[in-house]
C-alpha positions in Angstrom: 25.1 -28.3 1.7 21.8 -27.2 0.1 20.8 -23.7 1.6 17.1 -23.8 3.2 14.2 -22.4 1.6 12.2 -19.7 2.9 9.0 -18.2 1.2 7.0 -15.2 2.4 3.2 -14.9 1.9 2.5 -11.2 2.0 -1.2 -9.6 3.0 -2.2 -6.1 2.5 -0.7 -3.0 2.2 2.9 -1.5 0.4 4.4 -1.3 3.8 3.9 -4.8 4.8 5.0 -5.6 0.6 8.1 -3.3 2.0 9.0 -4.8 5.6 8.5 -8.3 3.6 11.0 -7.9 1.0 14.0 -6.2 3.8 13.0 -9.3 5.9 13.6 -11.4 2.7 17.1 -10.0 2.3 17.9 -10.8 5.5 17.4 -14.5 5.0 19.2 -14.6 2.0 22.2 -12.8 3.5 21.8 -15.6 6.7 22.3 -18.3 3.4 18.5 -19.1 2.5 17.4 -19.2 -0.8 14.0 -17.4 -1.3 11.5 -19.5 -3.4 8.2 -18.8 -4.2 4.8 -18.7 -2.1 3.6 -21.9 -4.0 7.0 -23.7 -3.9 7.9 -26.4 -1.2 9.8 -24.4 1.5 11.3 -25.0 5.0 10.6 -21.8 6.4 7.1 -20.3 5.8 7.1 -15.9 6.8 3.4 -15.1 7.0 2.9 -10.7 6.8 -0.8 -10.5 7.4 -3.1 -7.5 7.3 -6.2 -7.4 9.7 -8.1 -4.2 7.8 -11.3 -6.3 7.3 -12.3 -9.5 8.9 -11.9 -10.9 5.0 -8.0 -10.3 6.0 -8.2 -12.1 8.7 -9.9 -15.1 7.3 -7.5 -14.8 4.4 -4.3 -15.5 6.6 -5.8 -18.5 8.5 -6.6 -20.2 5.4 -3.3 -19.5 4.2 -1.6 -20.8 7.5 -3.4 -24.0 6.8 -3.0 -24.5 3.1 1.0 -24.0 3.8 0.7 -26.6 6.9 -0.8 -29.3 5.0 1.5 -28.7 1.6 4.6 -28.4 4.1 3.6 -30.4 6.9 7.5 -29.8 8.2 8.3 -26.3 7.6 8.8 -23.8 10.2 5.3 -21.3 10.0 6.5 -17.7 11.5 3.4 -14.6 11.6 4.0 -10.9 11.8 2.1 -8.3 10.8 -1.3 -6.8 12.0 -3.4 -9.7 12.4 -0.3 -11.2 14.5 -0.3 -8.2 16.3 -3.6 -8.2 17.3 -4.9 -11.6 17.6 -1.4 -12.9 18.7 -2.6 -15.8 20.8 -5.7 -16.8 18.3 -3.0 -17.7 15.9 -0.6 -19.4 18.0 -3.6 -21.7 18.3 -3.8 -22.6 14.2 -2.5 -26.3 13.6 1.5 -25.3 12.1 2.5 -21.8 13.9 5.2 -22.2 15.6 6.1 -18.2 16.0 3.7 -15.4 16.6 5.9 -11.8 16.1 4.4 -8.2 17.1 5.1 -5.5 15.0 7.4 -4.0 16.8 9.5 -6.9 16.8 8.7 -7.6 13.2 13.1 -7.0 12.7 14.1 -9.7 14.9 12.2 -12.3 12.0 15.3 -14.0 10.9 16.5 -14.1 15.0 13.7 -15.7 16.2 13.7 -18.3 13.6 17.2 -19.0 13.7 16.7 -19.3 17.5 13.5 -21.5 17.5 13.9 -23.6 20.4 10.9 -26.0 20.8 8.1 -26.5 18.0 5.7 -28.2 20.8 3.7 -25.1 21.0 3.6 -21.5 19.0 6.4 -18.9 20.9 4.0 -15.6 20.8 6.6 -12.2 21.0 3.5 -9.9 22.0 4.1 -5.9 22.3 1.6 -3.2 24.2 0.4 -0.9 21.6 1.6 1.6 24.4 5.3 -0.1 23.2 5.4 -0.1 19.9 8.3 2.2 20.0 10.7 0.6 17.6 10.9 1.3 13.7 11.7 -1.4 11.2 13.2 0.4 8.1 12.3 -1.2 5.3 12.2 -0.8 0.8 11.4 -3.3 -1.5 13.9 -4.8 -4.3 13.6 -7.7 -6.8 13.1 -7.2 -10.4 10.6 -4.5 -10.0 11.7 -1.1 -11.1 10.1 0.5 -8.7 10.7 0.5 -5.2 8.3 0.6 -2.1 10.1 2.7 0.5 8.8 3.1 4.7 9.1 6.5 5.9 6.8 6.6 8.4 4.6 3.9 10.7 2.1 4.2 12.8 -1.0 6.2 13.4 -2.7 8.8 15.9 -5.7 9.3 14.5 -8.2 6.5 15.8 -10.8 6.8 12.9 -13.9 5.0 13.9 -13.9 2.2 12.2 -10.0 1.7 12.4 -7.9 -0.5 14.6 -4.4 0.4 12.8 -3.2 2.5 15.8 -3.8 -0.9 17.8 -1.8 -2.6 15.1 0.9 -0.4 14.1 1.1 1.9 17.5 1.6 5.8 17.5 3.5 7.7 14.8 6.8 7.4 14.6 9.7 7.6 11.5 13.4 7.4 11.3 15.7 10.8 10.4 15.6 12.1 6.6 19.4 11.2 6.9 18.5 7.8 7.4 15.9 7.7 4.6 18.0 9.5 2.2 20.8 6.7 2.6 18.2 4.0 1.7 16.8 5.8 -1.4 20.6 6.0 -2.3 21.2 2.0 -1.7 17.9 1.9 -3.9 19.5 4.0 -6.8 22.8 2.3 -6.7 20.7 -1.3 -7.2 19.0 0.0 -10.4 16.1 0.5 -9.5 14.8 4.2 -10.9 11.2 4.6 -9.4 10.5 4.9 -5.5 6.9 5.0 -4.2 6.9 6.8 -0.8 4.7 4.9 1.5 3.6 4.6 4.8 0.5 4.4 7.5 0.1 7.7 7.6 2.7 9.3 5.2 2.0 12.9 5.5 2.2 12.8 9.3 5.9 12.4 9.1 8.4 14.0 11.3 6.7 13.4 14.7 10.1 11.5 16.3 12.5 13.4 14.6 11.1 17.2 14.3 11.0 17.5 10.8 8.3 17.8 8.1 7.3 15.6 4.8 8.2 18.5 2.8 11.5 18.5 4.3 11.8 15.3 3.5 10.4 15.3 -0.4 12.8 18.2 -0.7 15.8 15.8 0.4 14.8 12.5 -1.6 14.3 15.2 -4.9 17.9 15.5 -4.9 19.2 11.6 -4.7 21.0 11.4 -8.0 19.7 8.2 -9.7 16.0 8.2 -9.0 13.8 9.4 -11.7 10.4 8.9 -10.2 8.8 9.5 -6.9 5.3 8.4 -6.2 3.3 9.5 -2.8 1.6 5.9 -2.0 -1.4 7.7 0.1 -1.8 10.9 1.6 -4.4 12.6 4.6 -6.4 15.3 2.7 -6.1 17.4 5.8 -2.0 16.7 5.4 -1.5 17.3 1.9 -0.6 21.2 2.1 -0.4 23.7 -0.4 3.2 23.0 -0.1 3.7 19.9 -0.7 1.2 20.3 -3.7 3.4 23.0 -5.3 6.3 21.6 -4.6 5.1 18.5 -6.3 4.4 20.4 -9.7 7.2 22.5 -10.1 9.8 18.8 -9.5 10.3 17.2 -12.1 10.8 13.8 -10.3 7.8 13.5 -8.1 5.1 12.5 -10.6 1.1 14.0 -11.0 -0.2 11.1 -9.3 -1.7 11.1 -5.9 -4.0 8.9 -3.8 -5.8 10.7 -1.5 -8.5 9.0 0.8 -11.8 10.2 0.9 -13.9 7.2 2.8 -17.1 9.4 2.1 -19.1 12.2 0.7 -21.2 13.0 3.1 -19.3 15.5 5.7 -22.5 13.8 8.3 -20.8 10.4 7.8 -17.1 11.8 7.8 -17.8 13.5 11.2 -19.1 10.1 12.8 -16.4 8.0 11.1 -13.8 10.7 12.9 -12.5 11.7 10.0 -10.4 15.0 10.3 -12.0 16.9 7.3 -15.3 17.9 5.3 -16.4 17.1 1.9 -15.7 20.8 1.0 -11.8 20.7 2.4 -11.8 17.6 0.1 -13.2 19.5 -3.2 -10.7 22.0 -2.4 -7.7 19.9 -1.9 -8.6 18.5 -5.3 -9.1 21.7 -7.3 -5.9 23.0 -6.2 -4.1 19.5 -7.4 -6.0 20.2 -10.5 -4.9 23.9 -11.1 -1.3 23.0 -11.0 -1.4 19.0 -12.7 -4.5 18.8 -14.5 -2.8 15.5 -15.5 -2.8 14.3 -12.4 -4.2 10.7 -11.6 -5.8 10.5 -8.6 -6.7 7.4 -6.8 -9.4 7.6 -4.0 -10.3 5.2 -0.9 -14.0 4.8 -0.2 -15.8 3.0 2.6 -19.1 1.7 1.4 -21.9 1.0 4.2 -20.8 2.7 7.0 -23.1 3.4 9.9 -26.1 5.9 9.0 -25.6 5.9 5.7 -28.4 6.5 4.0 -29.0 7.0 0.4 -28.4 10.5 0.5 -25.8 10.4 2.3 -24.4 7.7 0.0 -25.5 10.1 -3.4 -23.3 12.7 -1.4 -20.4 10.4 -2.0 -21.3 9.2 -5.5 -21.1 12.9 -6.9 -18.4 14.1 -5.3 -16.1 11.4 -6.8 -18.0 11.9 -10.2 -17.3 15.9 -9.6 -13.7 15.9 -8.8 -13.0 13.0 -11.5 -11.4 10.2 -9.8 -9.2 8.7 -11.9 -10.0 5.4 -10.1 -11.2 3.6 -6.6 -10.6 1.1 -3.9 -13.9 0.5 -2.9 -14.2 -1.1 0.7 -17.6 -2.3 2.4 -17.7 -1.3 5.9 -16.5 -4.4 8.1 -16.9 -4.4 11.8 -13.5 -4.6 13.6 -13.9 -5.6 17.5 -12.7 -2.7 19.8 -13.4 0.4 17.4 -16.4 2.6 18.4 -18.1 1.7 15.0 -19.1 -1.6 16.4 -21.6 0.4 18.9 -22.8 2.8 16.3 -26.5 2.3 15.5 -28.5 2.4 12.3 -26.1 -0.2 10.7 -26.2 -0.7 6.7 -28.1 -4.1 5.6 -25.2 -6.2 3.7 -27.2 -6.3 0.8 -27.8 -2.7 0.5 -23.8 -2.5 1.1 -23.3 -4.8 -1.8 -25.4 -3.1 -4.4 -23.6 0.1 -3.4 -20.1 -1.4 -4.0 -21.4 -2.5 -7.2 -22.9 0.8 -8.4 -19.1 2.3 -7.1 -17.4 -0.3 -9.3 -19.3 0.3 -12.5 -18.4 4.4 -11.9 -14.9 3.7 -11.0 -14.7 1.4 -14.4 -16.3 5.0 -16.3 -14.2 7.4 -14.8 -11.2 5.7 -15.2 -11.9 4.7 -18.9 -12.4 8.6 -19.3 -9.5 10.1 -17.7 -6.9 7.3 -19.5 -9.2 8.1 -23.3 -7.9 11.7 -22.9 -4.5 10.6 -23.6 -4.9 8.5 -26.5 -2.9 9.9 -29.7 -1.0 11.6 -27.3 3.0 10.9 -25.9 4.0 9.9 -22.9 7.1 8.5 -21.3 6.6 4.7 -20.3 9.4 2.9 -17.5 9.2 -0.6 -18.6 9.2 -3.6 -16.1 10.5 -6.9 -17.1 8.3 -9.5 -17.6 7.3 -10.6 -20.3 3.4 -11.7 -20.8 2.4 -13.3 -24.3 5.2 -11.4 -26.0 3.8 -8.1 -24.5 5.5 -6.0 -21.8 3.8 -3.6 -19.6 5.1 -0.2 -17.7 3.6 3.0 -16.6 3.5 6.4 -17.6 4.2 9.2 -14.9 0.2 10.0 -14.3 -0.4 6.2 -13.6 -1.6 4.8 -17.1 -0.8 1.3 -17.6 0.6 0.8 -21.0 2.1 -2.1 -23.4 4.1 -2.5 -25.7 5.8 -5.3 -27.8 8.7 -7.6 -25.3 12.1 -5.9 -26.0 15.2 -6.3 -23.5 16.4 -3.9 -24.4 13.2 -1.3 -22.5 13.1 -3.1 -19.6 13.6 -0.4 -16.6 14.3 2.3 -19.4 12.5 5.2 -19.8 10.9 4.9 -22.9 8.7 8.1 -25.3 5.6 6.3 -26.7 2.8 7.0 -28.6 -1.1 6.1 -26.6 -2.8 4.3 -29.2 -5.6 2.6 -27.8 -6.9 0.0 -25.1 -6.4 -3.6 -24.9 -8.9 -6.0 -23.6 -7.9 -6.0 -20.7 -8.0 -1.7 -20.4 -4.9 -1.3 -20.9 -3.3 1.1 -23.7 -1.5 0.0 -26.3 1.6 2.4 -27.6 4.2 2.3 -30.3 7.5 3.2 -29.0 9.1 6.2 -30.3 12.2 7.1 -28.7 
């Protein structure tokens, strides 16, 4: 009997990348056989994100491209669109299940017990609810692997509606966590990126800290690399930052949100620092890694921002040399007190920003990754192979290639920078 097929469309963030691939080994351990997004399938998982209203628009027409090339397969939703507009996409032609994300788990359940396909079954939760914890890592032929450690959020910025989406704060035990980076190890994979909604803020279920818990994963034989995925300024202590430099496994590489520059606009957007606690937070990274990559988060357009206040932003990034950034333009989300804000930002003045933000995160990153040419660094490999190139990363996030070999895929590998491709990647000649 030919197995069914089961393809998972995955929006947003390195958790939901996460909770989609443990989902995915689920099915294939219930007899499924995974194929790809574009593929034919019977089963069509949906993980969306609903950070912007682009998100949102971006899963509908996703929904609907999967309906009309599989007019027969089973559509299931999760994620934080799902969780918040549950019963707006029960109504899209195709759903047939609508999961919360606390219920997120029970995927391969509910499918398996679908009982009629006359209308969407919706599996709604209370934000107030959203007790449960789905652990989760990604696997596949990466050589890295995205592992959950934390979910939720309490912080209610402004302009945010992922505490409505993802509930309060909440983790598993570093027991727990420890035996997952071990099943990672054991798998082969060598690199884990430690990720979650609010990563620093772990420990409020279990009484323990995120230091306790770097301190644990530092010592899982097997594991070469850690990587923190995204990390509160006002959470990433003096502690964690030393600890980080003296380890030889957690790598100079940190992405730290900033959002703005302006310490007027922070305090509106209910951010829960200044623009000097940022400089400072940076500075001390710098003193201990000055190779340290750091990848920022900006919000472009927000409510009263003016020129000035955006100016505030542009020199700050330029100041503490952002190695590169995610540049978002502020979108409305119903239900978060930025709706109600006055003096909005004209689209068109919020475009031009984004584009004067991309053409200095194109500069600063082209200067921090020309310090290193000439230089050696030590590359892990991934596997695929692109033109007869293959493509890896050194430990302070700098993309490099290098001719296809077998035998350095998910090796650790001692090259030599050369110099950048045409796409901006570096070139290297491999040297041991």
């Amino acid at each position: 009997m030919t197995p069914k097929r089961v393809s998972f469309h995955t929006l947003g963030c390195k958790l939901n990348f996460s909770e989609s691939s443990t989902l995915a080994r689920e099915f294939e351990r219930g007899g499924y056989r995974r194929v790809e997004p574009s593929e034919p399938t019977d089963v069509a998982i949906i993980n969306s994100c609903s950070v912007t209203e682009h998100a949102d628009k971006k899963c509908r027409n996703i929904i609907r491209k999967i309906h009309r090339r599989n007019p027969d397969a089973i559509i299931a939703v999760t994620g934080c669109y799902a969780q918040l507009k549950p019963h707006d996409i029960a109504a899209i032609e195709g759903v047939d299940i609508v999961l919360s994300n606390n219920d997120k788990g029970d995927m391969f359940r509910r499918v398996e017990e679908l009982r009629t396909r006359d209308k969407a079954e919706v599996y709604s939760c209370a934000v107030e609810n959203m007790t449960r914890f789905f652990a989760a890592y990604s696997s596949g032929d990466r050589t890295r692997s995205f592992l959950k450690v934390q979910d939720g959020c309490d912080y209610k910025c402004a302009y945010c509606t992922i505490h409505y989406a993802r509930g309060s704060s909440r983790n598993i035990a570093i027991s727990e966590i420890v035996r997952e980076a071990e099943e990672i190890a054991a798998a082969g994979q060598k690199e884990i990126v430690i990720t979650g909604i609010n990563t620093g803020d772990f420990g409020r279920t279990t009484g323990e800290s995120f230091i306790d818990l770097l301190k644990a994963l530092n010592e899982v034989e097997g594991i070469e690399r850690y990587r923190i995925s995204s990390i509160e300024p006002n959470l990433i202590t003096d502690e964690i930052i030393e600890f980080c430099a003296a380890s030889p496994k957690f790598v100079p590489h940190f992405h730290i949100p900033l959002q703005s520059g302006s310490t007027r606009i922070l305090g509106l957007m209910r951010r829960r620092y200044t623009a000097d606690r940022y400089r400072e937070r940076i500075a001390k990274i710098r003193s201990l890694m000055p190779d340290a990559f750091l990848g920022v988060d900006v919000i472009v357009g927000f409510p009263g921002e003016g020129e000035e206040e955006f100016l505030e932003t542009y020199r700050l990034l330029e100041e503490v040399g952002a190695s590169f950034l995610h540049i978002f333009p502020f979108s409305e989300r119903p239900g978060t007190p930025a709706v109600e804000m006055p003096n909005k930002v004209q689209s068109r003045v919020s475009t031009e920003r984004v584009s004067r933000l991309e053409e200095l995160s194109n500069r600063l990153h082209k200067e921090f990754a020309s310090k290193y040419l000439g230089t050696e660094r030590e590359v892990l490999f991934e596997s695929t192979d692109r033109s007869g190139l293959m493509y890896g990363y050194t430990d302070n996030y700098l993309r490099v290639s290098a001719p296809y070999n077998t035998a350095y895929i998910n090796n650790f590998c001692r090259v030599r920078l050369v110099a950048f491709d045409d796409e901006g990647n570096i070139s290297s000649e491999i040297i041991g």
